[in-house]
N, C-alpha and C positions, 0 to 999 in steps of 0.2 A: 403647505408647510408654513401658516403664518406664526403659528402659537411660536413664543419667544424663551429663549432659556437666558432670563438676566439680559434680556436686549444684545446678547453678543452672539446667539446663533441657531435659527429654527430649531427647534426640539426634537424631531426627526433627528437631525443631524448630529442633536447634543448626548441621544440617548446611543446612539451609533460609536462617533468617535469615543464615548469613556466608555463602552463596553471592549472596542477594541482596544485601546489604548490598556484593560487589564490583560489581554492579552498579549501584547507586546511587553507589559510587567512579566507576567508568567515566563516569557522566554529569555527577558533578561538573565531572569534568576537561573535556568538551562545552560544560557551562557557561561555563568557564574562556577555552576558545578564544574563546567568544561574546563575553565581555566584552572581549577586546581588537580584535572586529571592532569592537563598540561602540563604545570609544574612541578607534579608528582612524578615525570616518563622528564624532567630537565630537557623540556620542550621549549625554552623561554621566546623564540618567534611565535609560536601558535599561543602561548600566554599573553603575549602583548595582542595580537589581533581579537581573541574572543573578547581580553578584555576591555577592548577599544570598542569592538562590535557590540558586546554587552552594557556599556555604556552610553551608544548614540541610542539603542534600542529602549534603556531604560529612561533616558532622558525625552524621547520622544513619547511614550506608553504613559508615564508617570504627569507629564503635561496635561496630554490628553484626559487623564483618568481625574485628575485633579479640581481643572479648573471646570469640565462637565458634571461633579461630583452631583450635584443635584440634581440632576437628570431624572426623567422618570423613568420606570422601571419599562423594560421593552412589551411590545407585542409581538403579535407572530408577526407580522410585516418588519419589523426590526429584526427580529431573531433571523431571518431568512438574510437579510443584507450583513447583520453582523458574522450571521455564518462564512459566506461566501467573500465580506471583504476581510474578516479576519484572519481566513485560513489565506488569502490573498498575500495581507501583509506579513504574515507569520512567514510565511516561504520567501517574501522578499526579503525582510531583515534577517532571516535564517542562511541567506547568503553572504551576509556583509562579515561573517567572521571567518569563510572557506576565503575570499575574495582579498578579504586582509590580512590571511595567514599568506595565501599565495606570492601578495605584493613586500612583507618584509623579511620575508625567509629567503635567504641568499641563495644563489643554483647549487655551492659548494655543499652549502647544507641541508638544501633539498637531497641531493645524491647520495649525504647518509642514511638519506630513511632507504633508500634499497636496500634490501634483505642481499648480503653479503654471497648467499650461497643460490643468486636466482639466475637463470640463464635468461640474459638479457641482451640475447645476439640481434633475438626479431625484434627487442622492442624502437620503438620511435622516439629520437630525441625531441627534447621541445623545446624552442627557441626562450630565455625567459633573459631580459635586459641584457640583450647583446652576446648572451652563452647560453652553452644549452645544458638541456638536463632528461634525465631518464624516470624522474619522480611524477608522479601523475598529478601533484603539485602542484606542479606548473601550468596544468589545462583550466586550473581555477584561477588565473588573470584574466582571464575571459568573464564580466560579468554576466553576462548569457549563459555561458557552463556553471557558474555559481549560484544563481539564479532556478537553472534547470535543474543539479544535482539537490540545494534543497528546497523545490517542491515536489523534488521525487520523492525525498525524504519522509516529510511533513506527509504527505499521499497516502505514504507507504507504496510506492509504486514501483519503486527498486531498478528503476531503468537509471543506468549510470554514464557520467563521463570522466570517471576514473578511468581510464583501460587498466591500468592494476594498482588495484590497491595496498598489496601490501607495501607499496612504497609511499604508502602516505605518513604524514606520522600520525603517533598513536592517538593526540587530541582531535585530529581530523576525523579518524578511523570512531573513535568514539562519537564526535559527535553527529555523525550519518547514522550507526544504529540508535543513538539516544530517541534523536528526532521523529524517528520511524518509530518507537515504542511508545514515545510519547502519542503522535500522529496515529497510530495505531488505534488506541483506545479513545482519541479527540481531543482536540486544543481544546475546545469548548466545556466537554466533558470534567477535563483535569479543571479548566480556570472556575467552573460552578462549586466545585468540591475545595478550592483551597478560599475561593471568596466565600463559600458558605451561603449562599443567599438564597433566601427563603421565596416560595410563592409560584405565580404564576409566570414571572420574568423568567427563572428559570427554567421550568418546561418549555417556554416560546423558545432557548437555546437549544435547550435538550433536543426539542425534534426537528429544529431548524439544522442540523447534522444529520439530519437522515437515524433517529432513534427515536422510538415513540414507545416501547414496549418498558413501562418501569418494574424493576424489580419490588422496590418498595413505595409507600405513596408519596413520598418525597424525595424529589429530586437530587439532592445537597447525599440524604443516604445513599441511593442509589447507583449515583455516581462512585462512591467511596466505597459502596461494596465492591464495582465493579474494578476499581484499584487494587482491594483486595486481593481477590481471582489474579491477578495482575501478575502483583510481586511474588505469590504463590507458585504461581505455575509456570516464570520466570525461573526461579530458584529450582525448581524440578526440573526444570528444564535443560538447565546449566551443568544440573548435575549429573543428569544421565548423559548426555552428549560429550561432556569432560571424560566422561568411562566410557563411551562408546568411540573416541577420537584414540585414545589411550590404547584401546585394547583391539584398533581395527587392523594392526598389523603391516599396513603400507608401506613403502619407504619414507614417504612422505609424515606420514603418522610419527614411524619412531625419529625422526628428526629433530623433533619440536621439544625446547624443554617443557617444565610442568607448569613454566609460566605461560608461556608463550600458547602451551595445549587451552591453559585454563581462560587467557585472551580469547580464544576462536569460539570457547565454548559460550562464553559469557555472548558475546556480539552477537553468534547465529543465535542464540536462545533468545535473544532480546528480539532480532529482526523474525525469528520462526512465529516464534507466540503470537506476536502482533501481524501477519501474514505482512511484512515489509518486504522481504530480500534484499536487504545490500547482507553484502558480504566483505569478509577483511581478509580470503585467500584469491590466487588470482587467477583461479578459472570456476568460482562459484564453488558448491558442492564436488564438485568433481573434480575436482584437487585432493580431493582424500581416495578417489578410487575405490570405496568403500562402500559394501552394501548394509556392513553396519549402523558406521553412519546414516545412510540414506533410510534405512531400515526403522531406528529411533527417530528422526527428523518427523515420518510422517506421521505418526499421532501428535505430536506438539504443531504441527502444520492445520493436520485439524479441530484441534481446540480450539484455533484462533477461527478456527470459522464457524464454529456452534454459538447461537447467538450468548448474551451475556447472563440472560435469566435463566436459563436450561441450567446450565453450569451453575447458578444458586442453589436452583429448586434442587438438583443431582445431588447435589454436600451436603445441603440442610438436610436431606430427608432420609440420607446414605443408601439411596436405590437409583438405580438405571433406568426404574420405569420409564422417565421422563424422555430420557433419550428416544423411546421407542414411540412413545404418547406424542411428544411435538410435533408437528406437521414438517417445519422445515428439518430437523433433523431427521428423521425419517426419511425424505426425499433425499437429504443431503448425502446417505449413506448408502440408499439406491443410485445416482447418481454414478459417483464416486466410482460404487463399482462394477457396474456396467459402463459408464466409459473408459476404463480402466480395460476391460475386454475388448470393447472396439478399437480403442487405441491400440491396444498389443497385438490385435490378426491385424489390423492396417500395416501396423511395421514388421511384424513379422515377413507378410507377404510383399512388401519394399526390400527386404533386405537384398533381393539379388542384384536392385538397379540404383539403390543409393548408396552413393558413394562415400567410403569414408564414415558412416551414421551410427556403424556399432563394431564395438568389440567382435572379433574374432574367435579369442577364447573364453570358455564357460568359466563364468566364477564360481562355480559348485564343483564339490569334491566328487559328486556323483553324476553320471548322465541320465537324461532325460529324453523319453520318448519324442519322437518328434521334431525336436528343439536341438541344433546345436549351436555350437558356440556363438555365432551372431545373433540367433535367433533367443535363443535364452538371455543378452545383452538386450536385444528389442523390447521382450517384455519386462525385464528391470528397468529399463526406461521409460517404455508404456508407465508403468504406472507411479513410479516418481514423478511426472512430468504432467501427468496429466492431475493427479494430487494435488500439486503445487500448482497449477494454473487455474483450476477448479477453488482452491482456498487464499487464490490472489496472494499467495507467497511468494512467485519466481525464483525461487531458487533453481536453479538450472545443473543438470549432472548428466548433459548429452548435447552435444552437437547440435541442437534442433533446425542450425541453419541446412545441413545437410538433410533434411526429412524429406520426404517426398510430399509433395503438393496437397495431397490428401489429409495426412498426418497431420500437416500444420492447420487447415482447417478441424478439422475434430479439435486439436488443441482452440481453435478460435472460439467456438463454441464454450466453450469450458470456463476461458476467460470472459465471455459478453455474459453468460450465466450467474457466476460468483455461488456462493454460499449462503448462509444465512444472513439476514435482515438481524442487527441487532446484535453484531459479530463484527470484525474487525476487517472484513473482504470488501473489496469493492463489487465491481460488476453489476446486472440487474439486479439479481435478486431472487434465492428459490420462491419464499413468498408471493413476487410482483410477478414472476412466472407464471407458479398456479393461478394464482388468479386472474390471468388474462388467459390462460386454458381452460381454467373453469367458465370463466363468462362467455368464450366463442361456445362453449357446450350449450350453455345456460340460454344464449340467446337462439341456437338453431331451438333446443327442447321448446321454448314459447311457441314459435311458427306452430307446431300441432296441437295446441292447449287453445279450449273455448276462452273466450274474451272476459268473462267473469271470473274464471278460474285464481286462487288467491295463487297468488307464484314467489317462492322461496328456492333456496340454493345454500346450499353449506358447504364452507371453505374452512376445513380442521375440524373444529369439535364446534364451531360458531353456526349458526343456520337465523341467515340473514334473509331480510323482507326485500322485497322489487327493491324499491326506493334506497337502501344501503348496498344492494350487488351493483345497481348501474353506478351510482357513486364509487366504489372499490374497485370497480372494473375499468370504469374512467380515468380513476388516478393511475391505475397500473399501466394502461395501455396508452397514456400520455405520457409519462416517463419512458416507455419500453420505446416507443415510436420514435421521442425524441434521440433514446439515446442510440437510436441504430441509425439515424438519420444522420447523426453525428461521426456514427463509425463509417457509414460509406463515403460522404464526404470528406473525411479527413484521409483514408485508404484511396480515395480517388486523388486527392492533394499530395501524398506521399509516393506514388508509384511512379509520378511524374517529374519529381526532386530527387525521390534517391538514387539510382544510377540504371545504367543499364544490366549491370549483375545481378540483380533484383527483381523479381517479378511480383506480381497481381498478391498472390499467397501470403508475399513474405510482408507486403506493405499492409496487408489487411490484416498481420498477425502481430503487427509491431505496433499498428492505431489500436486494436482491443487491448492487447498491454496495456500501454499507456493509458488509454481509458477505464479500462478493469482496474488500475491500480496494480498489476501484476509484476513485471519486470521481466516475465523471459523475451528473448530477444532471439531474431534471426538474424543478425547480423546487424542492421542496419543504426542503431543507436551505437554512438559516439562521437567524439571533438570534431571529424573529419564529416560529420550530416551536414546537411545543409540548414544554415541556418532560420529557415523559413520550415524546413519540418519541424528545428528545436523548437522554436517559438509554437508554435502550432502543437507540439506535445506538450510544453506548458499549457496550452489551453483544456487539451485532452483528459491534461490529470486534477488539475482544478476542478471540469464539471463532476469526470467520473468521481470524485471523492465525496462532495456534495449531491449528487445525483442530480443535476442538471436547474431544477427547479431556481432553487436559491441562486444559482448564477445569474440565471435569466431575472428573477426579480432583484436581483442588483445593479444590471445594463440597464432595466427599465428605471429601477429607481433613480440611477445618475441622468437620465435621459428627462425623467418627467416626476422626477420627484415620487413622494410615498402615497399622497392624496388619489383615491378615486380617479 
């Protein structure tokens, strides 16, 4: 790193900090919006923190952006480091306004955001300067819990240290699904499309996020189509879940006014699309008790995991071909529902020993061979659940800590999987899958092939030479390797911290979460972990969202610089 930017700081370093530094712009501006939700819901404590938070964030971003300004445009060894330390600092300063709402909002006035009509016998006080409080507020004086909550956010990983939310207030509440929709579709993605910047810099971004596949040849469009798709299917989204909360009948449903309906619908549509899950009710999905609900949730569940270009080609051309034609959607839809079936005889055939796991009585007007009331609860669970962990949503609308051991592994599966490449899911990858199942194929078939033989392999409608399958199969099966290497070691780390109520299953199904980017949870996440898991699931959701590479060439690059 000798080359000098103006004699005030290796070039490496110059073309790094002002790219992040536009990223810490970009969230300022996040902040910005936040505050005047704030002031819009006469929030005026969470108004003063964003826009104190929004202020250090932009005062730091705008330096950086400023005095680097002549920087030269990144490579892929940049784009890899900016990916990983910006999504870094993104979740760090994306803290500093949970952190500063917590610290000037009085306990008095924390305790108004509890929901007036909530049974708050079981919940936990929390100690906040000398008194306590019932608002989940309060767990974000902890900068650790603020920290965690947004890079759960940012992730889209949905694992939370709210215990309930609805007692947050409303700019709070907002700005956890903001961050996730934003983080959903990529920090990096939205900051190409509002900088506009042309060329090769921005591909080195683009697929330094783990997206390589462009819709159009340029970047800067591509991005902005994919915003499109965004706000689109955001708005659909919102609007059927507002009629389907409306009209699902519960107690809980007819409760709600039409604002308060039209709040829940806007948030879950924002965190569904984007497969995020935080949620603003306070047992997730299952707080509406609705198969309604749950029923519209899972096609917007999986839009957000059909990669970004399908869903072009799909509108531009007004046919479904494509769905059928793509390799990962096609898998993704086999997938889905075949584990969809394994999941439901697994808990079907649990229902006599797990305790507490499912409903009792049938939510259908009619009976069912076979199936009664718990058991027709099992497979409406089965397959919500297994949905939503398969399109790295978490949204959660069962018990899962009560499942039987088995269950929770199938569900593990689902999350170290993910969805499509080029989609909004964490996990490996249907893609990075095939083809590290295609190459163990690919290489047993060579052993009985003569030595001259010209040797080809087709992965989709592609039919690649020796030379690009070992390359593709390489990359796949070095990230797959890593990232499972990752899950056992962090599953071995966590089984030994979380407690003794906990076993082998639940710690290995709470490290794929958090690495899948997912958020359902067996119990074990929340204020009350040990701090050495939180930390440790800060690391988890970081690689998982990057897919590991970019992290590691970020430790090296701090370690030994960008050079050879």
């Amino acid at each position: 790193m000798a080359e000098r930017n103006g004699g005030r700081l290796p070039s490496d370093l110059a073309v790094i900090a002002r790219d992040i530094g536009s990223l810490l712009l970009m969230e300022a501006g996040l902040m910005t919006v936040t505050v005047i939700v704030a002031l819009g819901f006469r929030e005026l404590h969470a108004a003063l923190g964003f826009l104190v938070a929004g202020g250090v964030t932009a005062l730091v971003g705008g330096l950086a952006n400023r005095r680097f300004a002549d920087a030269p445009e990144p490579k892929m060894k940049h784009g890899m480091v900016i990916a990983a330390g910006g999504w870094l600092m993104v979740a760090a300063f994306g803290a500093l306004p949970l952190f500063l709402t917590a610290w000037v909002t009085p306990p008095a006035v924390m305790d108004a955001f509890v929901p007036a009509a909530a049974d708050t016998s079981s919940w936990e006080p929390i100690g906040v300067g000398g008194a306590t409080t019932l608002s989940s507020l309060g767990y974000f004086r902890d900068p650790l819990h603020a920290f965690f909550e947004s890079m759960s956010g940012w992730t889209g990983s949905g694992l939370t240290m709210a215990v309930h939310e609805p007692s947050l207030p409303r700019a709070v509440q907002w700005w956890r699904s903001f961050i996730q929709w934003v983080g959903g579709v990529g920090v990096i993605v939205l900051t190409v499309s509002i900088l506009s910047r042309p060329g090769s810099g921005s591909y080195a971004l683009y697929r330094s996020e783990a997206r390589e596949r462009k819709i159009h040849p340029s970047v800067v469009s591509t991005v902005r189509t994919v915003w499109k798709l965004v706000v689109g299917y955001t708005l659909l989204s919102f609007a059927a879940l507002f009629v389907a909360i409306r009209a699902s009948g519960s107690d809980y449903a007819e409760s709600l006014s039409l604002g308060e309906t039209a709040w829940q619908a806007l948030n879950h549509a924002m965190t569904g699309l984007t497969t995020g899950g935080f949620s603003v009710t306070d047992d997730s999905i299952a707080t509406y008790g609705s198969p309604l609900v749950e029923a519209v949730l899972l096609p917007i569940m999986i839009l957000g995991a059909i990669a970004f270009p399908v869903h072009y080609v799909v509108l531009r051309d007004r046919s479904l071909r494509e769905l059928v034609g793509d390799l990962q959607t096609r898998w993704l839809f086999t997938l889905l529902g075949a584990g969809v079936a394994a999941l439901s005889v697994q808990n079907v055939a649990s229902v006599p020993v797990a305790t507490d796991a499912f409903a009792t009585e049938s939510f259908l007007a009619f009976p069912v061979p076979l199936l009664d009331g718990a058991g027709l609860d099992a497979v409406r669970d089965s397959t919500f659940q297994w949905i939503s962990a398969m399109t790295a949503t978490g949204f959660q609308s069962a018990p899962i800590g009560n499942w039987v051991a088995g269950a929770k592994v199938l569900v593990v599966g689902a999350m170290v999987l993910g969805g499509a490449a080029g989609s909004t899911v964490g996990g490996i990858k249907i893609v990075r899958a095939y083809t590290v199942a295609r190459g163990i194929i690919w290489q047993f078939s060579r052993v009985f092939l003569p030595s001259n033989a010209v040797v080809t392999a087709r992965i989709g409608d592609r039919t690649l030479d020796r030379e690009t399958m070992e390359r593709e199969f390489g990359e796949a099966a070095i990230v797959t390797l890593l990232w499972l290497v990752a899950l056992v070691v962090g599953s071995l780390v966590l089984v030994n911290v979380a407690g003794p109520e906990f076993d082998y299953a639940d710690a290995l199904f709470e490290v794929a979460s958090a690495q899948g980017n997912v958020g359902l949870s067996s119990g074990i996440t929340g204020p009350s972990m040990s701090p050495v898991a939180e930390a440790m699931f800060l690391f988890n959701m970081w690689i998982g969202r990057l897919e590991i590479i970019p992290v590691l060439v970020f430790i090296r690059a701090g370690i030994r610089g960008l050079n050879p």
